[in-house]
N, C-alpha and C positions, 0 to 999 in steps of 0.2 A: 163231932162228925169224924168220922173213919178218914184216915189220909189216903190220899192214892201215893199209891207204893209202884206205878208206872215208872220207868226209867227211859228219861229224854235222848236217848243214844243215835238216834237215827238221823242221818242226814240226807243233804237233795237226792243225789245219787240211790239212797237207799229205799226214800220215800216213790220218787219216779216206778226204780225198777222195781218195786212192789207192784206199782201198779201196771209195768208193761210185763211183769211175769204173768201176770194172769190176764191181759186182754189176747197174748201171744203162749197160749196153749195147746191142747189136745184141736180148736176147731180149725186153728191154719191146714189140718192136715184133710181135712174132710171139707172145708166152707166152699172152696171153687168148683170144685167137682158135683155140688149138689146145687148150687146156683147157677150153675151152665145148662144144667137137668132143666130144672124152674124155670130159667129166663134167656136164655138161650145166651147170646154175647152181650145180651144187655143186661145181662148181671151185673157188668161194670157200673150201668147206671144203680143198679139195686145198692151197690154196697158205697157208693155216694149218696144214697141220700140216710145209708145207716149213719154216714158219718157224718152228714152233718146232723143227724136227730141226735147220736150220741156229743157230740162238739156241743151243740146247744145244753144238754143234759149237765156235760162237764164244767160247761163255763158255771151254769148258777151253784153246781155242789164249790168249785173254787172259789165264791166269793163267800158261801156260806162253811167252807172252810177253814180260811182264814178268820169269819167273824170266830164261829168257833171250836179252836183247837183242842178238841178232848175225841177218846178214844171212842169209836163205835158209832161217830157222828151220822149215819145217814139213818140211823136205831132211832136219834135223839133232837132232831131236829125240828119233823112236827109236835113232838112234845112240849116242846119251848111254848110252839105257836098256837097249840091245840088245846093241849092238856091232855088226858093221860087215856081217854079213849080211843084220839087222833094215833097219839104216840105209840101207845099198846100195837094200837095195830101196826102202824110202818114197822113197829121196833120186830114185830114174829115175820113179816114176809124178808125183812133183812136177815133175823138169824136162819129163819128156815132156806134161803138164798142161799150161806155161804155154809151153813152146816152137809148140807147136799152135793155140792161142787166137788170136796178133796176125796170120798168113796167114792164117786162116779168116774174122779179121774183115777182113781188107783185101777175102778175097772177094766179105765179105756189103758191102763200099761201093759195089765195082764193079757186084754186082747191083742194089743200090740204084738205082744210079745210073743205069742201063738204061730207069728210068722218062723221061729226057731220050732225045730224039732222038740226039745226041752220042754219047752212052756206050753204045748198043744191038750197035756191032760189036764189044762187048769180050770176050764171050762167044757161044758156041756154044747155039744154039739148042735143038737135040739133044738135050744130056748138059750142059749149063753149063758146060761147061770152058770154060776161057783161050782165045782167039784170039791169034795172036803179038800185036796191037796190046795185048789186054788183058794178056797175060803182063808184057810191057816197061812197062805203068803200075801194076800191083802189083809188080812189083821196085824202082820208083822210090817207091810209098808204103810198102815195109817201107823200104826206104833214108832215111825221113824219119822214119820213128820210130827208125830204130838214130842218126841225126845229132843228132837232141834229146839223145838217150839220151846222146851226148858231149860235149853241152855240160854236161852236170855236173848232178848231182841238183838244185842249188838252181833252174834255170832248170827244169829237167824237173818237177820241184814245180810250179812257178808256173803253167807251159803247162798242167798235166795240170788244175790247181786252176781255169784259167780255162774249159776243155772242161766239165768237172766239173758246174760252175755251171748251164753250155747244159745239159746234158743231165740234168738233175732240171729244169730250169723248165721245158723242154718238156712233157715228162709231166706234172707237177705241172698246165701250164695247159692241156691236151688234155683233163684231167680233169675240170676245173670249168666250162672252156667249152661242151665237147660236153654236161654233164652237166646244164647251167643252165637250157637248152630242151627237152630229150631223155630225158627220165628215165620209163622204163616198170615202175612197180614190178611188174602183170601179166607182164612177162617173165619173172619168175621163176618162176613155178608153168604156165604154160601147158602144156608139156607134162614137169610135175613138176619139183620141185625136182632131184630124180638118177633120172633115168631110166634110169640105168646102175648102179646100184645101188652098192655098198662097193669091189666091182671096179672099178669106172670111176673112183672115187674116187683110190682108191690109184695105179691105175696113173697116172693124170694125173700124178702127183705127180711121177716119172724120165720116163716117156713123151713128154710132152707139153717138159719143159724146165722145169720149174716150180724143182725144187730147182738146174738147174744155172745159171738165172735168177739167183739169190739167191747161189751160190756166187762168191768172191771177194773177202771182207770177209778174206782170207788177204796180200793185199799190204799190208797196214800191218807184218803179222809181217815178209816177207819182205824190208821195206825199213828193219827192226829196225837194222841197222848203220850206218843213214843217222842216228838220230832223234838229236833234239837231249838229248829228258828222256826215255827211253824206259821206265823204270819208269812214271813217271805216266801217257804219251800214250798207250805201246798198249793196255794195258786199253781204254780210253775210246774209241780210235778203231775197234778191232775190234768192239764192243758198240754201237757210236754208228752205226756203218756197216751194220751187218745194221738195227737199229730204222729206219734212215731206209729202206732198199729194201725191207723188207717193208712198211711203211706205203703206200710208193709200187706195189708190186706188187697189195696186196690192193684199193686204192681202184679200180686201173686195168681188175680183171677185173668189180670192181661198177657200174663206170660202161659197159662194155664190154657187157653184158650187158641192164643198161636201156635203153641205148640204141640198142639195135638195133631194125629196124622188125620188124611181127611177120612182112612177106611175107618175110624171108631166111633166118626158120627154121623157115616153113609146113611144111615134112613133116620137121619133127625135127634136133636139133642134129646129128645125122653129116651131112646135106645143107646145112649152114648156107652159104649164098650170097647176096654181092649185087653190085653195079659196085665191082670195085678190090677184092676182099676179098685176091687176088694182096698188096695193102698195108696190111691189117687196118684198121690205125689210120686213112690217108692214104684210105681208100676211104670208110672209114664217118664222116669228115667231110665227104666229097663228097656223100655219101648225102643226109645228115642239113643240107645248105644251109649248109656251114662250107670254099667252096671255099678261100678263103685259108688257114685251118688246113694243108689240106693239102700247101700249099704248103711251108709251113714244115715240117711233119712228114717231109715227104721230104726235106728238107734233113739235117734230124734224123736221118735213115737213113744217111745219110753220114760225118754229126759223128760220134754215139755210138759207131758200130763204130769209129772211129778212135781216141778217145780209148781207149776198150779197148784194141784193139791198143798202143796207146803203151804204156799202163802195165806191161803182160804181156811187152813186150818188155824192160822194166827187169826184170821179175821172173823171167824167162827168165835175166838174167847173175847173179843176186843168188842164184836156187840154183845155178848151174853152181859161182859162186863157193864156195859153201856145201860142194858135192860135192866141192871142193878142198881146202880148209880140212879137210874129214873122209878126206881120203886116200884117196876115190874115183875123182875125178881127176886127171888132171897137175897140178902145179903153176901152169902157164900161166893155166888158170882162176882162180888167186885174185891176180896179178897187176894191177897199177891204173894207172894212167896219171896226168899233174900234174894231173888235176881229178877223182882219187879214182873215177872211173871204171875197171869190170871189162872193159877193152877187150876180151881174145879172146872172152869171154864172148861180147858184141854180135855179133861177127863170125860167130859159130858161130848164136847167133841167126838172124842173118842171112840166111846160109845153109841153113839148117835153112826159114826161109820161100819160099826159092827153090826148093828141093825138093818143098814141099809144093802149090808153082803148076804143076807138072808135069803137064799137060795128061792124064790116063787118071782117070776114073771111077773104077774100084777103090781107086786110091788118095785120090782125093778122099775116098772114103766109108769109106775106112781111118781116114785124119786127124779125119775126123769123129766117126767110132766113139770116138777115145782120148779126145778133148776130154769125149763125153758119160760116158765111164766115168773121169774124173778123181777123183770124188771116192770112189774108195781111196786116194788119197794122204792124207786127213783121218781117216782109221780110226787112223791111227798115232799121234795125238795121245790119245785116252784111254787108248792104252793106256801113251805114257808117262809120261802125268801121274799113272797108279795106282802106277807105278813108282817114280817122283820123292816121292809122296806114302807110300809106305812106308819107300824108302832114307834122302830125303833129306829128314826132317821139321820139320827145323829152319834149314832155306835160305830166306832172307829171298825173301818173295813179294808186291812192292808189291801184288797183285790178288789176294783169297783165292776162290777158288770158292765159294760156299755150300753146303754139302750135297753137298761132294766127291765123298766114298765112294759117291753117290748117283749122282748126274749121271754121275761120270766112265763108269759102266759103261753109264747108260742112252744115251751118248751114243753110244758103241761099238758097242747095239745097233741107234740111230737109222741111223750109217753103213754098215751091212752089210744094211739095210732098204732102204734108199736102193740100196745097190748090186744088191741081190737084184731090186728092180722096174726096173733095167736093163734086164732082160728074158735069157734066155740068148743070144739072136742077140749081143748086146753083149759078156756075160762072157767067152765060146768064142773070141773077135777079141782079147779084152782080155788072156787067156794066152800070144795069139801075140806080145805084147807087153810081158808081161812077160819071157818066154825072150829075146825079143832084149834085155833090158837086161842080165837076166843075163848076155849074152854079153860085151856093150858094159863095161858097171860091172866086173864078174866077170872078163874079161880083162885088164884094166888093175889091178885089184888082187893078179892072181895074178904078174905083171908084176912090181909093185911088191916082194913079199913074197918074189918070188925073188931080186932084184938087193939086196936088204937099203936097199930108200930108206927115207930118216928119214920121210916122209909113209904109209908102205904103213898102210892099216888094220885093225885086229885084227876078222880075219874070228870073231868068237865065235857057233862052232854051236851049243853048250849052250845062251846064253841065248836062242838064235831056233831049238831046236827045234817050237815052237809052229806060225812060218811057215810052212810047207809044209803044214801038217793045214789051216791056214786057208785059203790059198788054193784048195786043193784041194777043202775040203769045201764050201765058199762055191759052187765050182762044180757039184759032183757036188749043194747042195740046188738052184739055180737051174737046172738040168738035169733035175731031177724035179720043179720046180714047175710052177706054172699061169700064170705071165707068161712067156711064148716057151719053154717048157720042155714035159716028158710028160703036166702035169699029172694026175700021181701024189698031190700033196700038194694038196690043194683050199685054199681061201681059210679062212684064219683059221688051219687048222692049220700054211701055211708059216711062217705071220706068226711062229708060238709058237717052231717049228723053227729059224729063226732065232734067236730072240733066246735059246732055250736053248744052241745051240751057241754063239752068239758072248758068253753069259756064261762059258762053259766054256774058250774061248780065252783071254776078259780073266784070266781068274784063275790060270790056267793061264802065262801070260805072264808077268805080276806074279810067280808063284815062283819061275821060273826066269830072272828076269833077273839084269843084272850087281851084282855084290857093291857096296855101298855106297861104299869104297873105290877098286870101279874104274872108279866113274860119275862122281867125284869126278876122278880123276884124267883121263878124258876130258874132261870137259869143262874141266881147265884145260890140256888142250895144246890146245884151240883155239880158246877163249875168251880166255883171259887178256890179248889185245890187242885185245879186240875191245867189252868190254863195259865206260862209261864210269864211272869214279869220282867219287862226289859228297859 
């Protein structure tokens, strides 16, 4: 077996702010301003109950974690439990998830940065596409996140750990500063707390960006291979890192909201307007007599999507790698270079970012679409941690869940809830997306399984007969609901619609997975060099 050539350099601090670099990005600067639009002050409620779906989400990846510590882990989990049809699939919505993130933020710098005289002919007026000048300066800042990426996870640690720092002190002091002079508790009931009723609530929640804001506390799992103590650090950094960006999310919509003047929401929050709202943040310190804030605040719009991108570019090779490792890939992908780095991995990153700067509209708002239906890649972790927790009951688990048998299912049904206020315009794009993986993943393991490679993996349909009813039914109820659907099933009774069918899948999944024996022995052919001895 090929060694991994991964290097365990990473510590708490580096594994955390992995993950609070990218829950704390480009959407602090947009999230409040467009869920005050949605839900009026009860946005506040919306992005409480993001956190707790995402807190739930987080807890089962932490225990499943710690069970285990290898690179890519959210690619590679229902693999274990599935086998290799299960796996194929979670393993493309995870690469296609974080392949997509670091181009779209290199985007969101370039527009940033449009706010300067300088950067205004980077883009098209029109449609925001690339102008050749902007094309050739976003292929030179993905080219500076794949160069970090080779200088070796310890220095990429360090760099992402120093961005990290900038971009929670920004927010953190936009908060207190704006909020020191500026605080309208009348904002909030002016015209009602939710003017928009349980609908507007809800839908804020995927709509608006609120849970995809918060999503991300998944790079600590995914840099599992790097960690120095990884039993003790991921729990801690996966849990540490959703409590710090939901604390920082929910202050930013209360501070957002008081401090608004009341002429910018005089005829009601869908008309909310003032000078610079184009920059939510940067406009309403203008507003409000805070022009230097805004200065920095735009700077801030440049940092933060980039530290994103950085990190999403490391996690972009780390499942490619992961899809290797489980014989989804070529072998190329789990190859490493003398500083432990996943080189083709980067490259294909790379490249995957230069396609995505391809000047046509459709496509833009293709790449956009997948980014905000990512979190189906997260669905696949309770279900195999009901798996793990039935097969495999006595597998040392440094992080225990509390009230497993609980959460794990309600967490399952948080993500199919999440997915479901998508909206259908989202899901019906999102199937065109998953057939192309199946093509992609799918012909390379039929590849494999015909030529008898020692890597080909064991496509098991019995234990993932469940997939196809889920993905299917997931669309046929968001296709009859009331978010971008016939609105057939009214509010409340989709809610229930869901969470009945997707307990009927979780349970349904759990019987029919692989035999305790042959979960065991999956995961020691691609574990057993991967996961440290202490």
């Amino acid at each position: 077996m090929e060694r991994n050539g991964l290097r365990r350099d990473v510590g708490l601090i580096g594994l955390m702010w992995a993950s609070v670099g990218s829950i704390i990005g480009s959407g602090w600067l947009y999230g409040a301003e467009k869920a005050v639009v949605a839900a009026g002050p009860a946005a506040i409620l919306s992005w409480l109950i993001g956190a707790v779906a995402i807190v739930l989400l987080a807890l089962v990846h932490a225990e499943l974690g710690g069970m285990f510590p290898v690179a890519g882990g959210t690619a590679r989990y229902p693999h274990y439990a599935f086998g290799g049809l299960a796996g194929m699939s979670f393993g493309w919505f995870s690469w296609l998830q974080a392949a997509t993130v670091a181009p779209i933020e290199v985007e969101a710098m370039i527009g940033y940065a449009g706010h300067w005289h300088w950067a205004r002919g980077f883009q098209h007026a029109k449609d925001g596409t690339l102008t050749t000048s902007g094309f050739v300066v976003a292929v030179a800042l993905m080219a500076v996140f794949v160069v970090v990426n080779f200088l070796g996870v310890r220095i990429l640690a360090h760099t992402n750990s120093a961005a990290t720092w900038w971009k929670v002190a920004v927010p953190l002091a936009a908060i207190f500063i704006i909020a020191a002079g500026n605080f309208h508790p009348g904002n909030f009931t002016e015209h009602g707390f939710a003017p928009f009723g349980a609908h507007g609530v809800l839908s804020a929640v995927s709509s608006s960006g609120i849970i995809f804001a918060l999503l991300g506390f998944e790079q600590a799992i995914q840099l599992a291979g790097e960690s120095r103590d990884p039993q003790r650090d991921l729990p801690r950094a996966t849990i540490g890192s959703v409590a710090i960006g939901a604390a920082i999310y929910v202050l930013l919509q209360v501070v957002f909201i008081a401090a608004l003047p009341l002429s910018s929401f005089a005829h009601g929050w869908t008309k909310l307007d003032y000078p610079g709202i184009s920059g939510p943040w940067a406009g309403l310190a203008t507003v409000v007599g805070l022009g230097w804030l805004s200065v920095v605040l735009y700077l801030d719009a440049v940092v933060s999507p980039g530290g994103t991108g950085l990190i999403y570019t490391t996690a972009t090779s780390r499942v490619s790698y992961g899809l290797a490792r489980n014989g989804y890939a070529p072998k190329l992908f789990a190859r490493t270079d003398a500083r432990g780095v996943p080189w083709f991995g980067l490259i294909v990153s790379f490249v995957t970012g230069v396609v995505c700067f391809l000047p046509f509209p459709s496509w833009q708002q293709l790449v956009s679409f997948i980014t905000s239906a990512s979190v189906l890649m997260y669905a696949g972790a309770p279900l195999a941690y009901g798996v793990f927790a039935d097969r495999l009951p006595h597998r040392a688990r440094p992080y225990r869940l509390p009230a497993g048998k609980v959460l794990s299912p309600l967490s399952f049904v948080v993500a199919n809830l999440i997915i479901y206020w998508s909206t259908w315009d989202t899901l019906w794009r999102l199937g065109v997306a998953i057939v192309l993986g199946y093509v992609l993943l799918g012909g390379y393991a039929w590849y494999a399984t015909r030529k008898g490679l020692p890597d080909a993996p064991r496509l098991d349909f019995k234990a993932a007969q469940w997939l196809p009813v889920y993905l299917l039914g997931m669309g046929v109820i968001s296709w009859q609901g009331g978010f971008g659907g016939q609105g057939h099933l009214g509010l409340w009774w989709d809610i229930l619609v869901v969470a009945v069918f997707s307990l009927a899948i979780y349970y349904w999944a759990r019987a029919c997975a692989s035999p305790s024996g042959e979960i065991e022995r999956s995961i020691e052919e691609v574990t057993v060099e991967e996961v440290p001895v202490h």
